[in-house]
C-alpha positions as CSV (number, residue, x, y, z in Angstrom):
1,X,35.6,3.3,64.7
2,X,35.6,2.2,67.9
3,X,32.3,3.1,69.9
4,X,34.5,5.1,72.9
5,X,35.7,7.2,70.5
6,X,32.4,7.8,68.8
7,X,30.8,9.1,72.1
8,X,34.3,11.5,72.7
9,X,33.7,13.4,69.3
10,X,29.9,13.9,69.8
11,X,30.2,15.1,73.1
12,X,33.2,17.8,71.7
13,X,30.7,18.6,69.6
14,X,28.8,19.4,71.4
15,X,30.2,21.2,74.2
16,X,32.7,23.2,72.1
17,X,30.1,25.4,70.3
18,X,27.9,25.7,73.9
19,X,31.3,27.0,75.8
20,X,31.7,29.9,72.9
21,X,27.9,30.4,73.3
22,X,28.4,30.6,76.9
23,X,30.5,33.9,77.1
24,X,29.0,36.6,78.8
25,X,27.7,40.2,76.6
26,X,30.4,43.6,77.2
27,X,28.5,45.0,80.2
28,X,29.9,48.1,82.9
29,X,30.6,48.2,86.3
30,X,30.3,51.9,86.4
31,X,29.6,54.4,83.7
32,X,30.2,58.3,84.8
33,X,28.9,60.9,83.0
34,X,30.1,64.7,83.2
35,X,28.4,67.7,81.4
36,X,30.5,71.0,81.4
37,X,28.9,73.5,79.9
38,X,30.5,76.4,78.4
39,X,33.8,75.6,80.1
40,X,36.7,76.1,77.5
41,X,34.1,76.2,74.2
42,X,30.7,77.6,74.2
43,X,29.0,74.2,73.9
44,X,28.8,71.2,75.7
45,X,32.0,69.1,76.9
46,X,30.7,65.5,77.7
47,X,33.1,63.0,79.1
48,X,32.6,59.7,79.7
49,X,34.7,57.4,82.2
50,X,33.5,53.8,82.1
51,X,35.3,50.6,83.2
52,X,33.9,46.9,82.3
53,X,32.4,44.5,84.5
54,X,35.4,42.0,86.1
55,X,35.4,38.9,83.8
56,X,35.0,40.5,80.7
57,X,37.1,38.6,78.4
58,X,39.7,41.0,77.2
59,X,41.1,42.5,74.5
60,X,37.8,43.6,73.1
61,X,36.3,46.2,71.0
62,X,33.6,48.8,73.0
63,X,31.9,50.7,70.8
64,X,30.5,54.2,71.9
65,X,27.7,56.4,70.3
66,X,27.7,60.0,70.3
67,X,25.6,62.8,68.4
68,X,26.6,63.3,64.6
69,X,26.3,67.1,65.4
70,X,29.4,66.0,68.2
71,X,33.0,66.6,67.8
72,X,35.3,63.7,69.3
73,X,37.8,65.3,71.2
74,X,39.7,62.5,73.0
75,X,40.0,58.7,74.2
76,X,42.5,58.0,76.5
77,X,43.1,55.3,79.6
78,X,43.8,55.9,83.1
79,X,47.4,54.6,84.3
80,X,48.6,53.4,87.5
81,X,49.0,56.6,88.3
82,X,45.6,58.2,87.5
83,X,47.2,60.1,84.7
84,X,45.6,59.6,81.1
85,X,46.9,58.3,78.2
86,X,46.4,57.8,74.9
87,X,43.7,55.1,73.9
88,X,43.9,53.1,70.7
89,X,40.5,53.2,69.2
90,X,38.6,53.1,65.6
91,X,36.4,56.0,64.4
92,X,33.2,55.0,62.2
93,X,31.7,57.5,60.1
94,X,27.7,59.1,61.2
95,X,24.8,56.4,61.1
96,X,21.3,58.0,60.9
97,X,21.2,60.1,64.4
98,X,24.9,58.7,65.2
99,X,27.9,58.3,64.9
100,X,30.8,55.9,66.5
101,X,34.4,55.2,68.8
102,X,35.6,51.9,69.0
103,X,37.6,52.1,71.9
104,X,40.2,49.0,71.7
105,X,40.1,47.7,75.4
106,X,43.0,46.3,76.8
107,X,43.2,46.3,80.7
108,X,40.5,46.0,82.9
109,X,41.0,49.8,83.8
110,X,38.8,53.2,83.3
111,X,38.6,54.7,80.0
112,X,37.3,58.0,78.7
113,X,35.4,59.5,75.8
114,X,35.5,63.4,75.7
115,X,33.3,65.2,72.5
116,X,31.5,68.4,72.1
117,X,28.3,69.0,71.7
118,X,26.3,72.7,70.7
119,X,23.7,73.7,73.3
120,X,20.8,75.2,72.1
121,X,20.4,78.7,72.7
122,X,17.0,81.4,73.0
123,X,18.2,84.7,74.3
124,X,20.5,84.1,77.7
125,X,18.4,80.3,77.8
126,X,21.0,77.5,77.3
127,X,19.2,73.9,76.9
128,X,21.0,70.7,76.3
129,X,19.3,67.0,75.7
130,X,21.7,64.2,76.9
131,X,21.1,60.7,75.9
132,X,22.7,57.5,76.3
133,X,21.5,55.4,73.9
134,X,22.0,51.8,76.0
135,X,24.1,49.9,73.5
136,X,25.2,47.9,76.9
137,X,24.0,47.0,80.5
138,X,25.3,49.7,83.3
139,X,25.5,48.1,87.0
140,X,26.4,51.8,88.2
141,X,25.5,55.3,86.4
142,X,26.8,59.0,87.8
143,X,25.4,61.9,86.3
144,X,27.1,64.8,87.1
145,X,27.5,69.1,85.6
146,X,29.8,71.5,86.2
147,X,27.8,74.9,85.7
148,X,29.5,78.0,85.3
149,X,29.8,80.4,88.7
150,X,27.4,82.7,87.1
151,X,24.7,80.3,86.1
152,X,20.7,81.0,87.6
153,X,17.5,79.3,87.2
154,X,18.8,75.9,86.6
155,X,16.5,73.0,85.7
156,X,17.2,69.2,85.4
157,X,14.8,66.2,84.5
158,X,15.3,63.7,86.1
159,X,16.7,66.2,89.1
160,X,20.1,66.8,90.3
161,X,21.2,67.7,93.8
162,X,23.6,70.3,94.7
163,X,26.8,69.3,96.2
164,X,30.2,71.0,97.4
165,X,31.7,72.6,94.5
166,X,34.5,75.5,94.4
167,X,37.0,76.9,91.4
168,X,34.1,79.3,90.0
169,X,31.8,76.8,89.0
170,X,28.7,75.2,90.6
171,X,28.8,71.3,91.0
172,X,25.2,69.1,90.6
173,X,24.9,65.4,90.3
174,X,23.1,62.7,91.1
175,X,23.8,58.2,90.6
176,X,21.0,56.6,89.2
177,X,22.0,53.1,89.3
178,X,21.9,50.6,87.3
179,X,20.5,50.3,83.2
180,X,19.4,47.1,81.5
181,X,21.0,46.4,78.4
182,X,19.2,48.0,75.5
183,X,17.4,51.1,77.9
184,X,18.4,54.5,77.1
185,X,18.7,57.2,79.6
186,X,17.5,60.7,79.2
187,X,18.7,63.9,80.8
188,X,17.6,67.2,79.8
189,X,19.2,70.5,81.5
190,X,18.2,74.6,81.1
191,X,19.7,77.6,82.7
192,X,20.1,81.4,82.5
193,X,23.1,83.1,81.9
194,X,24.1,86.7,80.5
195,X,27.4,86.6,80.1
196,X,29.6,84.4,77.4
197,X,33.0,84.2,79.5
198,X,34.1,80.9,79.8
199,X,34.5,78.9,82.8
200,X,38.4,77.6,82.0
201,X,39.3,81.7,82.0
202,X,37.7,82.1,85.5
203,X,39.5,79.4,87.6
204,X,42.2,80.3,89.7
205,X,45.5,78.4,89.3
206,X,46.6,76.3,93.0
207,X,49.3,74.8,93.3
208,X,49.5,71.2,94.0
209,X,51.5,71.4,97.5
210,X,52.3,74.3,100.0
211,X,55.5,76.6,98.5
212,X,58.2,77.1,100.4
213,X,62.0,77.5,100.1
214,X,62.8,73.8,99.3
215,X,60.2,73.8,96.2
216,X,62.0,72.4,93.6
217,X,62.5,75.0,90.6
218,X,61.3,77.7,92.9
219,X,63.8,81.0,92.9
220,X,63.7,82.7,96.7
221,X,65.5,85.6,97.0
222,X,67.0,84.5,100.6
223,X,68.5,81.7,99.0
224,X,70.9,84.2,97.5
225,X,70.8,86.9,99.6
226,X,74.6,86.1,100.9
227,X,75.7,85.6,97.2
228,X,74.3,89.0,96.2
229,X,75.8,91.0,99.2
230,X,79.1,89.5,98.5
231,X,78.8,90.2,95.1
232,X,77.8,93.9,95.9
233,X,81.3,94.4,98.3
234,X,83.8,93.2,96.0
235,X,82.0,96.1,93.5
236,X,82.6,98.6,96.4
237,X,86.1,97.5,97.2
238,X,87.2,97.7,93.9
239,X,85.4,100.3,93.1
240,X,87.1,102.3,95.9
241,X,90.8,101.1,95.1
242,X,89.9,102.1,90.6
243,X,89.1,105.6,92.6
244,X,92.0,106.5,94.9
245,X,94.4,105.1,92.2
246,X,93.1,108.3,89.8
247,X,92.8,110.2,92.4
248,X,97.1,109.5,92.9
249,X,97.7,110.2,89.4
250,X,95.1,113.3,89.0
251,X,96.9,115.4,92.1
252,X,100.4,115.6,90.5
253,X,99.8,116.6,87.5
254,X,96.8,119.9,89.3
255,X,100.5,120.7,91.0
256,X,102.4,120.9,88.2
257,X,100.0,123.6,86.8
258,X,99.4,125.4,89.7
259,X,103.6,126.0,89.5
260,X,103.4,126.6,86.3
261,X,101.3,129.5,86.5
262,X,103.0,131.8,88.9
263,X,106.7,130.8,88.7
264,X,109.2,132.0,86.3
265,X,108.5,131.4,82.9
266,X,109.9,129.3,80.6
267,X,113.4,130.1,78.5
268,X,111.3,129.1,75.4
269,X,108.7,131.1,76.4
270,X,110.1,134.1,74.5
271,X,112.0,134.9,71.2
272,X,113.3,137.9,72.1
273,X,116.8,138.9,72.7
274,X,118.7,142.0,73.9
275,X,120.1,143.7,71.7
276,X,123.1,145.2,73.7
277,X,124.3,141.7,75.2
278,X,122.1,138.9,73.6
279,X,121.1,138.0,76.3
280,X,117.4,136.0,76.2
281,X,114.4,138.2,77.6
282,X,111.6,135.7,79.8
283,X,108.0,136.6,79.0
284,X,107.0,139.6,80.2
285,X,110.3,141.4,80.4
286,X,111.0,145.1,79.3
287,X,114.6,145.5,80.4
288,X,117.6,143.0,80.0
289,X,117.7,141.3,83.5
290,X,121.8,141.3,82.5
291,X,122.8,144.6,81.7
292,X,119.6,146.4,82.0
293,X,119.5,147.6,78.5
294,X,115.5,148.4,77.6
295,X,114.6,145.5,75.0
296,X,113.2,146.1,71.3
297,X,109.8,144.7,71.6
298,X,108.7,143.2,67.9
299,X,105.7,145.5,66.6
């Protein structure tokens, strides 16, 4: 073998398992983390949105812990749009303290983990323990909890700050930068609260843009307005025309009784018949009106 070529395959060698060696661990760019608290369950709704660090060689398997008391709820990833859709991803059954998501990673994009998890309850005390158990390096966490509007004596370790918040819920959050791979984070939260309504049932529905009469699907009563009135004045008009057609035809026939009552009566209104001349007797007669004989009236 020549020696040229005996230097090539060493150095492949070489090289080839070094490049594979080279390729850098799953790490995040951010990792956002939002506690609702008796929102539409009376637990704790935890959602993740994470996206990976740029260069992450992709498609890849991410593989998310959660408590084994948790329920999984959803994985989805964000569109163009900022919609959310349906993730692919592998569930792995409880380990010790844990259990597992492989979310199936196919666009450098955000994705999102949703679970439940029970709060622990003493009276109208609610406490909940977060943990993130560090499985990768996090160049940017958020920490954030939507409380419920009627929420008091609120505590967080490590602290949270207050910040605009509206739709009957109080907002508190706080970015805590970044984790080295393999440190955990801790966040433990307590508040009061008598009551047991849930936040979902309190918020107001808004609409997404101002109403008004070119809204599509939207039914305004001006829009038909002329439609209706027209409507309503062929009802009149042939209303009126059905009405003084019965009246025509009602008239007549009140005439013909009227006459009938005070004129002469009828020659079949009466059977009897003089008996001096024949001739017929009208109702009411006592005489013959021909030869003025006085009539037999039947007994």
């Amino acid at each position: 073998m020549p020696a040229w070529l005996t230097v090539i395959l060493l150095a492949a060698a070489v090289l080839v398992p070094s490049s594979a060696g080279a390729q850098a661990p799953i790490a995040f760019s951010s990792l956002q983390v939002q506690l609702w608290p008796e929102y539409d369950q009376p637990s704790m709704l935890v959602i993740y949105d994470f996206q990976l660090a740029p260069g992450t060689a992709l498609p890849v398997g991410v593989t998310i812990k959660f408590p084994k008391d948790a329920n999984l709820m959803a994985v989805a990833v964000q569109a163009s749009d900022g919609s959310l859709m349906n993730a692919d991803y592998l569930e792995s059954s409880a380990d010790g303290d844990w259990q597992s998501v492989v979310v199936q990673i196919q666009s450098p994009t955000v994705y999102r983990v949703e679970y439940y998890q029970p709060l622990q309850r003493t009276g109208d005390q609610r406490r909940f323990n977060y943990q993130w158990p560090g499985d990768y390096a996090v160049q940017d966490l958020g920490i954030s909890v939507r409380l419920p509007a009627d929420a008091t004596a609120f505590t967080a370790q490590p602290a949270l700050q207050s910040t605009q918040s509206g739709g009957g819920y109080s907002l508190l959050e706080n970015r805590f930068g970044p984790l080295e791979d393999g440190r955990a984070f801790a966040l433990q939260l307590e508040y009061a609260r008598t009551s047991e309504t849930l936040s979902a049932s309190q918020q107001d529905l808004q609409p997404s843009q101002p109403l008004d009469s070119s809204t599509p699907g939207r039914v305004m009563l001006s829009n038909y307005l002329p439609y209706i009135l027209g409507a309503l004045g062929l009802v009149l008009i042939v209303g009126g025309i059905v009405y003084f057609w019965q009246a025509g035809r009602a008239k007549p026939a009140r005439e013909k009784r009227h006459r009938g009552g005070t004129g002469p009566a009828s020659d079949d209104a009466s059977d009897i018949y003089c008996h001096q001349c024949g001739t017929r007797a009208h109702n009411g007669d006592r005489f013959c009106r021909v030869c003025g004989t006085r009539l037999r009236m039947p007994e």
